[in-house]
N, C-alpha and C positions, 0 to 999 in steps of 0.2 A: 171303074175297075171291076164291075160284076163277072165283065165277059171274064176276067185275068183269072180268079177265081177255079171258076167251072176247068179251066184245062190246068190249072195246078190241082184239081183234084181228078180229073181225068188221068194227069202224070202219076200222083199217089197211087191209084185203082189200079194199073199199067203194074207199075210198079213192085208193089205186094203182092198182084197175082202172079208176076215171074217170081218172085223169091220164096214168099210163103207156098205157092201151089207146088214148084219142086219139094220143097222142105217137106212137104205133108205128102209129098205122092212117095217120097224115097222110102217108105217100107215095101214098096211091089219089086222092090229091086231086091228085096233081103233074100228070095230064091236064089238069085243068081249069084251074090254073094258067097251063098253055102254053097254052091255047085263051084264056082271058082278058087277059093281060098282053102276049102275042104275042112275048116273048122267048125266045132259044137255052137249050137243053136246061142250059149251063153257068151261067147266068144264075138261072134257077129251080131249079137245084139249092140254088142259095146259102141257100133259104127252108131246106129240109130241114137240110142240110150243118151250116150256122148251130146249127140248133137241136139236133142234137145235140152238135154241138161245143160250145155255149155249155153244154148240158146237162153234159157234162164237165168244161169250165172252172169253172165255178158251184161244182164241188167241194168246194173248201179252202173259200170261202168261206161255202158252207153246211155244213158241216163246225163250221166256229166256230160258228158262228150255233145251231145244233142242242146243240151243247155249252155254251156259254154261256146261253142262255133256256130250253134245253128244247124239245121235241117239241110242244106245245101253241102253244106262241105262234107256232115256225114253223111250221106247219104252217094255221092259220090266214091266216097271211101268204102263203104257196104260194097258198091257194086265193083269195086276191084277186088275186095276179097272173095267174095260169092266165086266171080269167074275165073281167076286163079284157080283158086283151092280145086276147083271141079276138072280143072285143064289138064295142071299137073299129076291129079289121079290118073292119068291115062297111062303113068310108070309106072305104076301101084306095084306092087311086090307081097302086101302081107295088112293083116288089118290095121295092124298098127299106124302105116304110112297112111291108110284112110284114116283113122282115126285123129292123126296129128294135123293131115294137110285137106282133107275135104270137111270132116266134124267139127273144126273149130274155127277155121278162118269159116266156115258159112255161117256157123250158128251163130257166132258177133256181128258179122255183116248183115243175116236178117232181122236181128237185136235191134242194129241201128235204123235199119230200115222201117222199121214195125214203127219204135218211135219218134221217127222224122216225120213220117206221117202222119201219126197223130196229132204232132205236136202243129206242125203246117195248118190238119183241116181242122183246128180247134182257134187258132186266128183266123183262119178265113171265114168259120162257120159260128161263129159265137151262138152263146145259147140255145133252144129247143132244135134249132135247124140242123147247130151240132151236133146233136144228141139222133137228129138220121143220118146225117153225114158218116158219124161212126160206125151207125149200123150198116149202112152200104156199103163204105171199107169193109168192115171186117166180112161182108162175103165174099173179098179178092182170094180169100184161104181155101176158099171151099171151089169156087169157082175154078180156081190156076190147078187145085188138084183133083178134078175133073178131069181139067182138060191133058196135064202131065200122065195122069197115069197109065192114059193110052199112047200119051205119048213115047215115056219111056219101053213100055212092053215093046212097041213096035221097034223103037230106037236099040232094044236090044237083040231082038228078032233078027234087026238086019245088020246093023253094025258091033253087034258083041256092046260087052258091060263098057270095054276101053274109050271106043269111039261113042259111047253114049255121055259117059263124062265130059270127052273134048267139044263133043255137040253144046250139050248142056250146058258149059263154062263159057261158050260164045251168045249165048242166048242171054245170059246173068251179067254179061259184061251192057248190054243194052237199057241196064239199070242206072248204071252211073252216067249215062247219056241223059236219060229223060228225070235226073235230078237234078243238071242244070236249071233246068225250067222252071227249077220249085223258087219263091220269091222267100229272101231271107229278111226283105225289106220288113220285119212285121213289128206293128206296133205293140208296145209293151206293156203290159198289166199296170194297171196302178197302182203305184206302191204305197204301204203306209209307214212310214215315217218310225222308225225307232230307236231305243237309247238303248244298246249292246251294252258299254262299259266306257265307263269315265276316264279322263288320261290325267294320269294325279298332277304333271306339269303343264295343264291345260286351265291356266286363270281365267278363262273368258269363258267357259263351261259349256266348252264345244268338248264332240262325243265321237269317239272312234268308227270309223267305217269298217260294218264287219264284214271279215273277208266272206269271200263264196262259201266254203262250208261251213261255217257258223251261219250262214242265211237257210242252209238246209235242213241243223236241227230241229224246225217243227215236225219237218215231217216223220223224224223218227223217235220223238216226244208224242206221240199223236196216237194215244192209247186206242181210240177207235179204230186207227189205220191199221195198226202192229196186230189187232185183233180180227178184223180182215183179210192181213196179209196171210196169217196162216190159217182162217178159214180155207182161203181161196186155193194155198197149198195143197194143202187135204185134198180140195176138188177137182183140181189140176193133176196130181199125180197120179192117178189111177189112168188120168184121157193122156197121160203121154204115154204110159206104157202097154194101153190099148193101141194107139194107135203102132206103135214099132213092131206088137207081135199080130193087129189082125190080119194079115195076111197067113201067119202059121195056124192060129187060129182057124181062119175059115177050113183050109188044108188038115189040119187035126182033126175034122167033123166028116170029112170024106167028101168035100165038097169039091166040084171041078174050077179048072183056072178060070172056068167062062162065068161060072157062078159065083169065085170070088170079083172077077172084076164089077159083075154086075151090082156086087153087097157092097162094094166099094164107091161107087156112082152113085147107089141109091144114101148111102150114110154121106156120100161130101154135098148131095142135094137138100137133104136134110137137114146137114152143117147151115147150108147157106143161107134157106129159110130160117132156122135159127137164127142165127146173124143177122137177119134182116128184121125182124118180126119184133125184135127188144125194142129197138128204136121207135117204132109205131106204138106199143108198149107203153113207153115212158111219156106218150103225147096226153094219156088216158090222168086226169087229176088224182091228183093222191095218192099217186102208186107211187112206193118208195122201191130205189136202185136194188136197196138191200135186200126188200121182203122177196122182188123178182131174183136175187142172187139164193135165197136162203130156197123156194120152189123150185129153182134149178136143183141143186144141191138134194133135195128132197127125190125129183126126177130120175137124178144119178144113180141112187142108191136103189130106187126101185127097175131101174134101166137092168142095173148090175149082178142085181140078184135076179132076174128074170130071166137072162143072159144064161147064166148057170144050168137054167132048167128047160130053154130050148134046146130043141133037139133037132125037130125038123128044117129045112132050108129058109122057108120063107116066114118062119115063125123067129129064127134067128133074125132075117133080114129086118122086119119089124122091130124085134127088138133092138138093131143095130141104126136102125133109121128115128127111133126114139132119142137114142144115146146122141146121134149124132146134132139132132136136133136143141140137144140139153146143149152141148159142147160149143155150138154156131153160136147160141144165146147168153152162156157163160161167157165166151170170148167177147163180147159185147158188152156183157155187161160191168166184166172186171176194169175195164175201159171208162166205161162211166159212172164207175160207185167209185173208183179210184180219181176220177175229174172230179166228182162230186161231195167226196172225204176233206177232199186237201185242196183243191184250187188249181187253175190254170197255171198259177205261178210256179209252183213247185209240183207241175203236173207230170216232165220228161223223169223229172229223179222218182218221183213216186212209182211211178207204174215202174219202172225199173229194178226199184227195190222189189214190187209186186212179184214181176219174171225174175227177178235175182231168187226169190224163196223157193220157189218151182223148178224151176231149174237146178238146184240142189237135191230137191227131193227125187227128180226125174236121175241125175246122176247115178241116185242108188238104189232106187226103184228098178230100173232097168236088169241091169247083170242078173239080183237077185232073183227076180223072175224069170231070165230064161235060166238060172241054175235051176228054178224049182220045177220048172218047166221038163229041164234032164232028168230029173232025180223022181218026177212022181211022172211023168207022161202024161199027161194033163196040167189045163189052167183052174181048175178046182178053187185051188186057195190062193191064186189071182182073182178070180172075180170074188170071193169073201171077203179078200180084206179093201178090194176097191170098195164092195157094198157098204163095210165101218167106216172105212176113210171119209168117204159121203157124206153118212150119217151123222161124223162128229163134226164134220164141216157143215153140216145145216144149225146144229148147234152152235157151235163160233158166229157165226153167223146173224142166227137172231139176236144174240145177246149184241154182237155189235151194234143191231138195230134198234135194240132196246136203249142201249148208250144212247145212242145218236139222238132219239126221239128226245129221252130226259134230258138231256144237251138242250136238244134245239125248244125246249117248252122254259128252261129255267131261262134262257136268254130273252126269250118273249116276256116270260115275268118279271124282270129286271124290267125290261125295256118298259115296260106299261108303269111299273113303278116311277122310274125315273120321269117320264112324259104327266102322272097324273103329278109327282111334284111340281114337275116347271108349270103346270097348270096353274095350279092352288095357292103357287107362293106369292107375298107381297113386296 
């Protein structure tokens, strides 16, 4: 079954690059937005904002969903919401209607999709192989919004914002075709065996089967995980609300459309090489998931301040192709410090909760920004407080690592104790 493999992750690849590359190319369209709707920059944000924030929220939820049914049927289901939600914008009236019918049936649909795939090329790919398998995934993000963002500009060019949605919705509906393909057949983790709770009218001292959520409290007992989750928050929020305003951004600096698309190319190339480059990374002994997540985090902060005090075009695009590169490699790695935290078993609910944290912050990240945005005419004190957000996320961060380390040495020392006992004894 090698060949079976390789075109269930061909499907995956396929896949996340239609869903996530629209997702990530949809801030070239927020021109067009403020030109047709005719509202403040803080208002049209919310389309964006929304969607990635719902994209986060949607987490736990698709989390379960992925866990309980399988990778096949959601993921099927992803791609009828995706191309709905995009079709029916085509009546659009007001932000709102985007807001309700395009921002949140896609951002659950790429949810599900994001971890169907994982979850698919994490059976298929067990161990170090997985660990490039993900990185490869995860440059379908960089890659799809590449190739979208030329797509859309053109698609609006010639068919208006309307017909670029009904285009779009047919494109997205092509997702839940090539999830058929995905095999649900997968073998299942090995479990160990545990005693939940006693049943008092149970004389044989047989043990209650615990239902499905009580099998997922470790994961949010799991002090190193919860201390993670909002490291990676912290890290996360600043890169959604970059990405929803850099196109006004570039346009605030006096830069032309030809020189935004191109700062746009060069940050999602950069994305991708990031995204690729962790994987090879992790092949390297001794490197831990974490310390590579906490030099990300580090990267951000000095990406973000630097940012601030570009001025020139291609001093900006550098530093934009930096960031993007932190963002490819972060996306990558929250993937695999979250495999790596908690387990294959409870791998769909974890990283779920992961984008559940992010996705909240991103909610209110967003508006607030482009109010600040109205109010002072500059991203000033958008790139300052991404630069703290960073900073305190590199902190969260080590100290997770520092757990983890003392963790994994005191279980070594247990273990040698108990081995030099059964040694010794008579």
């Amino acid at each position: 079954m090698m060949h079976h493999r390789w075109i269930v992750a061909i499907g995956t690849y396929v896949t996340e690059l239609i869903a996530t590359g629209l997702l990530y190319a949809f801030p070239v369209l927020f021109s067009a937005l403020l030109e047709m709707f005719r509202n403040s920059r803080a208002k049209t944000a919310a389309v964006g904002s929304v969607l990635f924030g719902v994209l986060g929220c949607a987490g736990v939820i698709a989390g379960l969903l992925v866990q309980r049914f399988g990778p096949r049927k959601a993921g099927f289901l992803a791609g009828l919401m995706n191309g709905i939600g995009w079709m029916v914008c085509f009546f659009s009236t007001s932000i709102m209607y985007l807001v309700l019918l395009l921002s949140v049936p896609m951002a659950i649909g790429c949810s599900l999709i994001v971890l169907s795939v994982n979850k698919t090329l994490c059976h298929h790919f067990p161990g170090k192989p997985g660990q490039i398998a993900l990185s490869i995934q995860a440059t379908a993000s960089g890659v799809g919004r590449i190739m979208f963002t030329y797509v859309l500009i053109d698609c609006v060019n010639t068919f208006g914002l309307r017909g670029t949605f009904l285009i779009m919705g047919a494109v997205l509906l092509n997702c839940s075709i090539i999830s058929i393909l995905w095999n649900t057949d997968l073998p299942s983790p090995p479990k160990t065996p545990q005693r939940v709770c006693k049943d008092p009218n149970d004389t044989h001292g047989m043990t209650k089967t615990p239902n499905f959520f009580i099998k997922l409290c470790p994961v949010l007992t799991n002090k190193i995980f919860l201390i993670f989750v909002i490291g990676m928050t912290l890290l996360f929020v600043p890169h959604g609300g970059f990405m929803v305003m850099f196109a006004d951004i570039m346009k605030s600096r006096g830069f032309t459309e030809e020189n935004m698309q191109l700062a746009i190319i060069i940050h999602s190339i950069s994305n991708v090489v990031g995204g690729m480059s962790l994987g090879f990374l992790k092949q390297i002994p001794r490197i831990s998931s974490l310390f590579l997540v906490f030099l990300l985090a580090c990267i951000s902060a000095i990406s973000f301040s630097t940012l601030q005090f570009a001025e020139q075009f291609w001093t900006t695009v550098i530093a934009c192709s930096v960031l993007g590169f932190e963002m490819g490699a972060t996306a990558t790695a929250t993937t695999i410090g979250t495999l790596k935290i908690i387990g294959i078993e409870y791998f769909p609910f974890g990283l779920g909760v992961v984008y559940t944290s992010m996705g909240i912050g991103n909610v209110i990240v967003g508006p607030i920004s482009g109010t600040i945005r109205d109010v002072t005419g500059t991203y000033t004190i958008f790139m300052w407080t991404s630069t703290l957000s960073s900073g305190v996320s590199a902190i969260l961060i080590l100290v997770a690592m520092i757990m983890k380390h003392y963790k994994g040495s005191k279980k070594d020392t247990v273990a040698i104790a108990v081995d030099v006992y059964t040694i010794t004894k008579f």
